[in-house]
N, C-alpha and C positions, 0 to 999 in steps of 0.2 A: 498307806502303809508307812512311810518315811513318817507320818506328822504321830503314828503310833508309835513309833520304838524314839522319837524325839518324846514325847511324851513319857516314857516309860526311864527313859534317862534324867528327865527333869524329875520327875516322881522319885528316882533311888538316889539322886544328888540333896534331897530335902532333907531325906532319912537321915542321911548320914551327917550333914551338919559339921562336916570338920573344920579345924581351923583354915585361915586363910594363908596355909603355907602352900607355894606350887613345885609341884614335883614335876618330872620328867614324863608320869605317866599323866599328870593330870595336861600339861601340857598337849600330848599326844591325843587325851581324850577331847581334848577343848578342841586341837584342830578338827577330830573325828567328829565331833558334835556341829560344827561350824559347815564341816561339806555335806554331810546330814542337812544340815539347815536348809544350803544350798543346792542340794539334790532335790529336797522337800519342793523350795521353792520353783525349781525348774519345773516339776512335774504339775505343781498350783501353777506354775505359767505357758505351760504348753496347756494344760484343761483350760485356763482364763484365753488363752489365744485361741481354742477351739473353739468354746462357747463363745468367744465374740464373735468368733468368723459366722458362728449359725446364728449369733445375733444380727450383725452386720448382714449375712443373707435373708432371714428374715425378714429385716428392716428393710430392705433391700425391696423384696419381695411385698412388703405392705407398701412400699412409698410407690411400684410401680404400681400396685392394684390402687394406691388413691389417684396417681397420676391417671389413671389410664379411664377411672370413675370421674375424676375433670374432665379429661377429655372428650369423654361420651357427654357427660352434662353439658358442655360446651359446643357441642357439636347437632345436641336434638337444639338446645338453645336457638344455634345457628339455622337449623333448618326451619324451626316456631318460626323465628323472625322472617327467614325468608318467607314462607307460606305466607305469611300478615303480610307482605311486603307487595308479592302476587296480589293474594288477594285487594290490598289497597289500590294496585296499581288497574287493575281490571275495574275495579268499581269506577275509579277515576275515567280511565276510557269509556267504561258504558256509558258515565252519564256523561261524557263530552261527546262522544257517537252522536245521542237522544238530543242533546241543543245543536251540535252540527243537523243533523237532521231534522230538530224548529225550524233552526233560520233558515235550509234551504226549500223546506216545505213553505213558511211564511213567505220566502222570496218569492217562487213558481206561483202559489194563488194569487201574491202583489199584483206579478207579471200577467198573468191571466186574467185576473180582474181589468186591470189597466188595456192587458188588449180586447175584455168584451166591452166596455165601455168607449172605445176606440171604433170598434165594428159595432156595435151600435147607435153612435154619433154618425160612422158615416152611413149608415144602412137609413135613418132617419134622415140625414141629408139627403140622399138618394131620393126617398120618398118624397119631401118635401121639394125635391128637383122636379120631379115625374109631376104631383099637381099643378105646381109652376108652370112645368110646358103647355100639360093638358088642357089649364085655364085661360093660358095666351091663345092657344089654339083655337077653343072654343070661343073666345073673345075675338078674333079671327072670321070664323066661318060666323057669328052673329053680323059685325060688322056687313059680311060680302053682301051682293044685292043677290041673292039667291032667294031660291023659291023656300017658302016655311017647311016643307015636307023635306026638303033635303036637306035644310039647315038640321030639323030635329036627326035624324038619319044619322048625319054626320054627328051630330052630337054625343050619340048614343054608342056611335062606334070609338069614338074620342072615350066616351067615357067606361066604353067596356075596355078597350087599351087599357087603361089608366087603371082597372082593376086589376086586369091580367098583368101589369108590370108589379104593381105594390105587391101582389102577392108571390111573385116570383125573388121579389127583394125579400119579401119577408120570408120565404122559403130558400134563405140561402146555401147554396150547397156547402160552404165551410163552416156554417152555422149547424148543419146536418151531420157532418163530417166529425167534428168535434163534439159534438152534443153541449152546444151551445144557445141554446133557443132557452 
C-alpha cells in the first residue's frame, strides 16, 4: 500500500516537471515522501524479517531432517559394522574351537596310541616271560631222573599252564575294559 501511493507521488512529481525552485510546501511534501519511504521500508522489513524467520525456520527445519537422515545413516552404518564385526568375530572362534579341538583330539589318540603300544610291549613281555618260565621248567622236569610217563604228564600240564596263562594275558581285562584288543 505505502510502495502504491509512493508510486503514485512519483508518477504526478513527472507530470508536472516544474522548475527546480523549493517552496515550503514542497519542502513539507519532500519530508512526507521521505517517511512514506520510511514507513514503506519498515513494513518491506517487518515482511523481510518475517519471511526470514519462516526461512530461517525452514532451514531450520531441513538442517535438522538432514541432521537427523546422518544420524540414522550413521547409526544402521554402525550397526552393519557391528553385525560384520559379530559375525567375524564368531567365525574366528569357530574355527579356533574346530583346531582347539584337532590338537586336543590328535593329543588323546597320541596318548592312547602310545599307551596301546605300552600295553602291548608289556603284554608281549609277559608272554614271552610265561614261555620263558614254562621252558626252564620243562627243561627241569626232562633233566630230573624221573620215570617217561611222568615226565610227559608233567609236561603236558606245564604246557597246558602255559596256554591257560597266554591266554588270560591275551584276554586282558583293561584291554576288554577299554576295547583295546
Amino acid at each position: 500500500m505505502a510502495n502504491n501511493e509512493l508510486n503514485d507521488l512519483l508518477a504526478s512529481l513527472e507530470k508536472r516537471k516544474e522548475p527546480a525552485t523549493i517552496s515550503e510546501n514542497t519542502k513539507l511534501r519532500k519530508i512526507e515522501e521521505n517517511s512514506l519511504i520510511t514507513m514503506g521500508d519498515a513494513k518491506l522489513d517487518n515482511a523481510n524479517i518475517i519471511d526470514r524467520f519462516r526461512a530461517s525456520s525452514l532451514r531450520s527445519k531441513k538442517e535438522l531432517e538432514a541432521a537427523k537422515l546422518i544420524f540414522d545413516t550413521n547409526i544402521t552404518l554402525l550397526a552393519h559394522q557391528s553385525d560384520a564385526k559379530v559375525r567375524e568375530s564368531k567365525a574366528f572362534w569357530d574355527a579356533k574351537s574346530v583346531e582347539v579341538a584337532e590338537k586336543i583330539k590328535t593329543y588323546v589318540q597320541s596318548n592312547i596310541r602310545e599307551l596301546e603300544i605300552e600295553r602291548l610291549t608289556s603284554r608281549n613281555d609277559a608272554i614271552e616271560e610265561a614261555y620263558n618260565r614254562a621252558n626252564d621248567k620243562m627243561q627241569e622236569v626232562i633233566k630230573k631222573d624221573l620215570p617217561d610217563n611222568l615226565k610227559v604228564k608233567l609236561i603236558a600240564q606245564l604246557v597246558d599252564n602255559l596256554e591257560d596263562t597266554v591266554e588270560r594275558i591275551r584276554n586282558d581285562v583293561i584291554a576288554e575294559k577299554y576295547n583295546l584288543k
